[in-house]
N, C-alpha and C positions, 0 to 999 in steps of 0.2 A: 504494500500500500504506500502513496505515494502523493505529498500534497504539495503541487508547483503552481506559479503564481507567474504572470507575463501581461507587462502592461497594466497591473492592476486588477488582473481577473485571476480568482483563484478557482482552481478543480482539484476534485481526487479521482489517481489512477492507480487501478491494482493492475493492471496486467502489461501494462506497459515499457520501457525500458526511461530513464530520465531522457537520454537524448531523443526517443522517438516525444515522448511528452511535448520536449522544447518543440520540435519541429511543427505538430499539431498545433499548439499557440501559436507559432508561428504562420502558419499556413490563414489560420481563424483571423489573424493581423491582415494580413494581407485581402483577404475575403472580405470585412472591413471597415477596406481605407484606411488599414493605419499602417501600414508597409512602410511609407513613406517619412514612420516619425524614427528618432536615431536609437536604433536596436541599445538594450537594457539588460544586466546583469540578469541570470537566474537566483532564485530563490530555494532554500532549503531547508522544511521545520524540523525544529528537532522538536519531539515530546516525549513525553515521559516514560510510555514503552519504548523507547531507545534504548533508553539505559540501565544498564545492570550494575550492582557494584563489586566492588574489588575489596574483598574483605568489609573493613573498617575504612579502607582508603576512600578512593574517588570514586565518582560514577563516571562512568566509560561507555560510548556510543560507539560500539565495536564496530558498525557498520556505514559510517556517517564520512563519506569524502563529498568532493566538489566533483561538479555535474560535468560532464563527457564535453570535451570545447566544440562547436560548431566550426567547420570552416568555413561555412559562409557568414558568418561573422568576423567582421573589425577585430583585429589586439585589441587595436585603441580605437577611442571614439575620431570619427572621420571628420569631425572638425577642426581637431586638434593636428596643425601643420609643422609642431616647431621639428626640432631637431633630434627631441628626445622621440618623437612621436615614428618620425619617418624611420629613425636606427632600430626601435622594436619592431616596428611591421616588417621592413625589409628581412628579419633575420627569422622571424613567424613564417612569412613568406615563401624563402630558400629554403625550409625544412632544418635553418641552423638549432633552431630555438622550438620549446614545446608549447609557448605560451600558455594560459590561464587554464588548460584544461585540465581538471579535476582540484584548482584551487579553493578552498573556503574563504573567503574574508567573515570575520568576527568582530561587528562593531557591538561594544561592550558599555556604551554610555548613551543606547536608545536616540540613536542618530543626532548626537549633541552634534560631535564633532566625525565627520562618517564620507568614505570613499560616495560620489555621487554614480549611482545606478547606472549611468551611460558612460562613465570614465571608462571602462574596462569592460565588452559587452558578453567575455566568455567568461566574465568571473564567478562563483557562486558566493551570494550570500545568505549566510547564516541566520535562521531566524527560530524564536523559541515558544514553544505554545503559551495561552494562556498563565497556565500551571506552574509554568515553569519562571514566567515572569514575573507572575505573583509571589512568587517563591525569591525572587531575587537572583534567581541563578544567571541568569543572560546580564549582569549589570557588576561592575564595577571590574575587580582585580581579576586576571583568568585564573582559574583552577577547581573550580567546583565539577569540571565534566574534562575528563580528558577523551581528546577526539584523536585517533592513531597516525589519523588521515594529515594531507600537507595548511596545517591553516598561520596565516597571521591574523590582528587584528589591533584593537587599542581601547583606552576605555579612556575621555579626557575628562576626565573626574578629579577629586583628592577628600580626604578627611580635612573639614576646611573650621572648625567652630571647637572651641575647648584645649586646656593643655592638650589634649592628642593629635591636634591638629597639625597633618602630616602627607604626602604624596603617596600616590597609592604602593610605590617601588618602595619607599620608605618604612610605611606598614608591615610591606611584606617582607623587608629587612630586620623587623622587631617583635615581630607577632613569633607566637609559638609555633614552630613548623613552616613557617613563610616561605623561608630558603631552600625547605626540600623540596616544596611544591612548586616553584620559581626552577629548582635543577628540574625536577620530571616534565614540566612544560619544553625545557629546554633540549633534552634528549628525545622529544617526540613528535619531532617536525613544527614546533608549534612558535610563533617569534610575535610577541605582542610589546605594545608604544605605548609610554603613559607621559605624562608634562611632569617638570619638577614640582610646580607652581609655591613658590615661597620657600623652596626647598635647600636651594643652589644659585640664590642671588649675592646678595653682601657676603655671606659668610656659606658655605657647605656643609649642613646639616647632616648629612649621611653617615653613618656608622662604618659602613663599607662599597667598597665599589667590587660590580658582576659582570659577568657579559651575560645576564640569563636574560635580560629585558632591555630596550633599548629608551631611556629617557630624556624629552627635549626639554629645553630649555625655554619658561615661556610656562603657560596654562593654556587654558581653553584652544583649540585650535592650533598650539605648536606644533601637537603629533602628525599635522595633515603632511607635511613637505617628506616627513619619513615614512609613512605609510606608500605614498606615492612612489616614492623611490625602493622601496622595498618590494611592493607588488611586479615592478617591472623588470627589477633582479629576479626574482622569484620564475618569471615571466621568460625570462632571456636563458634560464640554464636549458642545454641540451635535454633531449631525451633521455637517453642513456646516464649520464652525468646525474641530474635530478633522479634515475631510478636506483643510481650507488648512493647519492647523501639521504634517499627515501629510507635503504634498509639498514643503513647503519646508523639513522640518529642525526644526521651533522647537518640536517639543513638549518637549523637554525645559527650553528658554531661557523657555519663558512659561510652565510650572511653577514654575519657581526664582523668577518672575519676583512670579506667584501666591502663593508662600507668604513670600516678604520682604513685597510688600506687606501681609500680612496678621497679621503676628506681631502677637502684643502689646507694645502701646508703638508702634506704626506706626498713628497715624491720618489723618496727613496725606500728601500731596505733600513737602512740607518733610521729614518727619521719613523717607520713605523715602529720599529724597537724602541721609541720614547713618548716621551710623557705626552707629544701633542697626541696620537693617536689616539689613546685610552681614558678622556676624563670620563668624572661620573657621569655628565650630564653633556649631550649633544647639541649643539647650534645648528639650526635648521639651514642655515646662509651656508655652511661648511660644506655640506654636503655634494659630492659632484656626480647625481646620478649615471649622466653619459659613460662615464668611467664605471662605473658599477656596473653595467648593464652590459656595457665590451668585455668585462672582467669574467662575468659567469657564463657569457656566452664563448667566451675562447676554454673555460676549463671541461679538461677530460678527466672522465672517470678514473687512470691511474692519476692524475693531481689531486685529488679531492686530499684537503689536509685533513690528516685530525683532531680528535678533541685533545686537550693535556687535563689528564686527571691527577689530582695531588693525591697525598697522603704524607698527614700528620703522623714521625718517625719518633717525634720527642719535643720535650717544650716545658717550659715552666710556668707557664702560665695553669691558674688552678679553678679548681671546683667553688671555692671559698675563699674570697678572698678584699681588702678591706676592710672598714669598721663595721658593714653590713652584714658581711660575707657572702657577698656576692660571685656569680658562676661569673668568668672572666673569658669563658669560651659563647660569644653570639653566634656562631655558626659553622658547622663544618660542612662542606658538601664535596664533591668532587674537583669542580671546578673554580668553586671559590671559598675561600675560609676567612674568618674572621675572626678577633680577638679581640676584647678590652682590658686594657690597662689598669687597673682598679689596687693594688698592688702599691706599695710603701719604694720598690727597688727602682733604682738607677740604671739598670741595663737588666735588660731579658732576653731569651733564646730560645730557637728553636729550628729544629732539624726537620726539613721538608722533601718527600719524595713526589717523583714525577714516575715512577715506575711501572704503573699501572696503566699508562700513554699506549696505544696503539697503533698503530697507521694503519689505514683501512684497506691499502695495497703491500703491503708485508714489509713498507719499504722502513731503511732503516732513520733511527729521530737523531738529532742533534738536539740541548735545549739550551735557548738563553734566558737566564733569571735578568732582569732589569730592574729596577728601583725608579717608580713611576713618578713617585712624591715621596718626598722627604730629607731630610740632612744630610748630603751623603758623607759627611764627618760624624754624621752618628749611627749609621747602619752599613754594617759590613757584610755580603752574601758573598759566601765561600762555594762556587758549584764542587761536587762532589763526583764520583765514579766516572763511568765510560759515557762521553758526551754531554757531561752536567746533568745528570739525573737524577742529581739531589742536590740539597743545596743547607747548609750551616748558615743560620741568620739570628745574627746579634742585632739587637736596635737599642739605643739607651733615649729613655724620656726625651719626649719633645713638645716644648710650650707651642701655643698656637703660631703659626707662623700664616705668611702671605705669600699666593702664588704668581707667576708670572700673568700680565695682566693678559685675557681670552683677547680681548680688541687692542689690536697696537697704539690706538689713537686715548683707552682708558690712563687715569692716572694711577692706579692704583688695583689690583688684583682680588682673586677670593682667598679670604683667610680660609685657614682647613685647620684640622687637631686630629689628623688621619695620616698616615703612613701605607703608601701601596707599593707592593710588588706584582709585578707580572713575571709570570711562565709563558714561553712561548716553544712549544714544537717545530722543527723544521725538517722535510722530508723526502729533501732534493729538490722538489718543486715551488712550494709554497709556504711559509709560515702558517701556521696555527691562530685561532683567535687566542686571545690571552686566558689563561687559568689566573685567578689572583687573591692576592692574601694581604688582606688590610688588619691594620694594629688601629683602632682609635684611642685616644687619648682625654683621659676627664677634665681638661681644660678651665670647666666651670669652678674649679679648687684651684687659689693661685699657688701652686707647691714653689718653693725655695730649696734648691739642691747645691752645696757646695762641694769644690775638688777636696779630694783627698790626696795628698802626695802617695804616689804608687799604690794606691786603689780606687781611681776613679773617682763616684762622687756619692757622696751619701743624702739622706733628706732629712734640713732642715725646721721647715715648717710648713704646715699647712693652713690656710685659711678657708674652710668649710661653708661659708655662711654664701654661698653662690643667691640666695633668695632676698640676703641683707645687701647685696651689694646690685641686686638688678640682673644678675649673669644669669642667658637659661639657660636648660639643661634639658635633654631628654628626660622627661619623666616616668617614660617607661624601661631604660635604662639608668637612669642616673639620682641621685638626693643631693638635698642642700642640709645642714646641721649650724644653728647658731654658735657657731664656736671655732678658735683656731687652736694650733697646735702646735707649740716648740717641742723640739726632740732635742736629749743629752745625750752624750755617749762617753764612755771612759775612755782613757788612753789608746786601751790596742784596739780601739774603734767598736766596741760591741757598744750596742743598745742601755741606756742604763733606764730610761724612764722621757717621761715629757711632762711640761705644764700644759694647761689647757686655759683658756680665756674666752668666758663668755661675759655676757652682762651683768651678772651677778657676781665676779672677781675670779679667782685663778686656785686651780686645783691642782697638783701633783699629782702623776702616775706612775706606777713604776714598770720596770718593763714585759710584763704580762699583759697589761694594759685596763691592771686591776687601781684604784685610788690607795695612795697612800695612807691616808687615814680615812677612817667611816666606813661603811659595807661598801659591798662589790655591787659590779653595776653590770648589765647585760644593754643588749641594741634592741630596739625592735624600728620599723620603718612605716611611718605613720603615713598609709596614701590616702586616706579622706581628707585631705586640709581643705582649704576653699578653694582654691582654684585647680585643686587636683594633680600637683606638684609634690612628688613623694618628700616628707623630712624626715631625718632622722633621731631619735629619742631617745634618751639615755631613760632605762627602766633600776629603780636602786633595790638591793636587796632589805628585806625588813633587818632593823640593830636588833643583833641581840639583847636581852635583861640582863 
């Protein structure tokens, strides 16, 4: 059974195949008088017996791709003469390229911001029953329905009202499980666009940076320039080529992979191995589709790169850690991990494999770790084994710093309190998209660390009161505490104790981090305040009689 839509006319067909459907509508067009208006994407419901689930996991629409392409059908629409227009038809055309046939587009913010119907007339879009929209499931972040099949799409939305208020790539950097369902969209041909909006202006809010989503710069309507550009990539791979990155996963990794190497300011080898290629967050002006679209139409199926998968070898970072006791691990995934800093130490470490890397034609990897952002006086990556396929990385603390400014003509840059590395595969042919492993930093705590002659640096003090002083801070990562803290240490440098300064005058601790006089004291982290910014609170034990 089968419910398609053309020109605003909907039927159901059980016995049909999709493309004889189309062509019926088609035919019914023509019969009339509407031949003549400019041919319109297909449509595709999904409902609720679609899907099955998978365990506890997701629902899954086992059977759900993009509808069979027409070749009497446009690539692109026929009005459209520039340059980008005529380089996709000609290569539709010659049989180089497979264009749109059996694509999905996924717009996921109820045509806020949405590919328009006649832009692409072989493309399929995705639509969701009643049921389902009632439910919320067709609207916001993707992940509620994995589809196996080849889709992008976007949702230009954010979580915009309340301390939580946050971009939706954001959310799903912080939320419980965000990251693995951002990996599993990512290994399953599935490549969706969301805006920073308020995210990645003055300052870079982000805990860590991914290749699993690709985010503009901008709100409402930024995501259109990259969807466009994405769809025609998509559009431009070979047959064969698009049917190797279908069964091994990587259409969405040699997209990402496609549009880094092709921004503007990216013309070498060299200059994609750096920092301009990979920020969090993408300028729509960068982007140089024509180059994109050359790019996937020249690649053959033995080039296809592949993915670099990491694995965490060792690390100090912990379970418990700070005055909270807070997890210091945000995310592990394959292709991106991430860390917070929460932790009293001066230099932390950690031993990264790239081992688990495949190339999807047997061919052999070389890898380069790169240091995307950050001090490079303060992080050392050591690669390791045959080809760098691991890598020893030390980083010591780093206050908020300023990045090089995105517009040449800006004065001034986005501050960050993040640290990124990239991994990059290389396979004789092509680089890899990046795997990457970002450290953030609790910046909102002004810490004070001085040297120590021939042991680096140890910490002096902290000023906790990020709430007293205006600093924000992720509230779902982060607390403010009315109080600051000097640290002693004795001669051969161990820990002896700290004073504490709040409003009510200055306490002594010793170095357990129990009070030198009166009962002992435990934490707890009080998230109902007013405005819903976690603090933290010293709970005292009752005195003894």
């Amino acid at each position: 059974m089968s419910e398609w839509r053309y020109e605003g006319v909907s039927c159901v067909f059980a016995d049909l195949s999709r493309r004889d459907i189309r062509r019926v509508f088609q035919a019914a067009a023509v019969a009339i008088g509407c031949a003549g208006s400019a041919p319109s994407a297909g449509e595709l419901t999904l409902t609720l017996g679609d899907l099955t689930r998978l365990g506890t996991g997701p629902m899954i629409a086992r059977e759900l791709e993009g509808l069979a392409a027409d070749p009497a059908l446009p690539a692109i629409e026929r009005a459209d003469e520039s340059d980008l227009a005529r380089q996709l038809r000609g290569l539709v055309a010659r049989g180089v390229s497979q264009g749109f046939d059996r694509i999905l587009y996924d717009n996921r913010d109820r045509d806020h911001s949405t590919l328009g119907a006649s832009r692409f007339p072989n493309l399929t879009f995705l639509r969701y029953a009643p049921d389902l929209v009632a439910a919320g499931v067709d609207y916001g972040l993707a992940g509620p329905v994995l589809i196996p099949g080849l889709v992008f799409g976007n949702s230009s939305t954010a979580m915009t009202s309340g301390a939580d208020a946050r971009s939706l790539v954001r959310h799903a950097m912080t939320a419980p499980g965000g990251a693995a369902r951002a990996y599993r969209e990512y290994i399953s041909n599935s490549i969706y666009m969301y805006p920073e909006h308020r995210d990645h202006d003055a300052v870079d809010l982000y805990p860590a940076n991914w290749p699993y989503t690709i985010v503009s710069q901008g709100s409402s309507g930024s995501d259109y320039p990259f969807m466009d550009a994405v769809a025609m990539t998509l559009a431009a791979f070979p047959a064969d080529t698009r049917a190797t990155l279908m069964a091994q996963g990587l259409i969405a990794p040699t997209v990402q992979m496609i549009m880094r190497r092709n921004l503007q300011g990216v013309g070498t080898r060299e200059e994609y191995l750096s920092a301009i290629a990979h920020p969090t967050v993408f300028a729509g002006e960068r982007l140089r589709p024509g180059r994109m679209i050359g790019q996937a139409a020249a690649m053959r199926p033995e080039e296809v790169p592949p993915q670099v998968r990491l694995r965490v070898v060792a690390e100090d970072f912990g379970q418990s850690a700070g005055l909270a006791g807070l997890d210091e691990h945000l995310f592990t995934t394959p292709s991106a991990v991430a860390r917070i800093w929460r932790g009293p130490e001066w230099q932390r470490q950690m031993t990264v494999s790239a081992d688990s890397t495949v190339d999807p034609n047997g061919n052999a990897l070389t890898f380069d770790w790169v240091l995307l952002r950050g001090d490079p006086a303060k992080v050392r990556i050591e690669p390791q084994g045959q080809g760098g396929r691991s890598a020893r990385i030390t980083l010591n603390w780093h206050d908020p710093f300023v990045l090089p400014p995105r517009d040449p003509q800006a004065e001034q840059g986005l501050e960050t309190s993040r640290v990124d590395i990239a991994v990059f595969a290389w396979n004789g042919y092509s680089d890899s998209a990046p795997a990457l492993i970002s450290i953030s930093f609790p910046t909102h705590q002004n810490r004070v660390y001085e040297t120590v002659p021939g042991a680096g640096a140890r910490l002096v003090s902290v000023d906790y009161d990020a709430r007293g002083r205006g600093a924000y801070y992720d509230p779902r990562l982060h607390w403010s505490a009315p109080w600051r803290d000097r640290f002693s240490y004795a001669p051969d440098g161990a820990l002896t104790g700290w004073t504490r300064t709040t409003v009510g005058g200055q306490e002594d601790y010793d170095a357990s981090g129990q009070p030198v006089q009166g009962p002992g004291i435990s934490y707890r982290l009080n998230r109902e305040t007013e405005d819903g910014a976690p603090v933290l609170v010293i709970l005292r034990e009752a005195a003894e009689n």
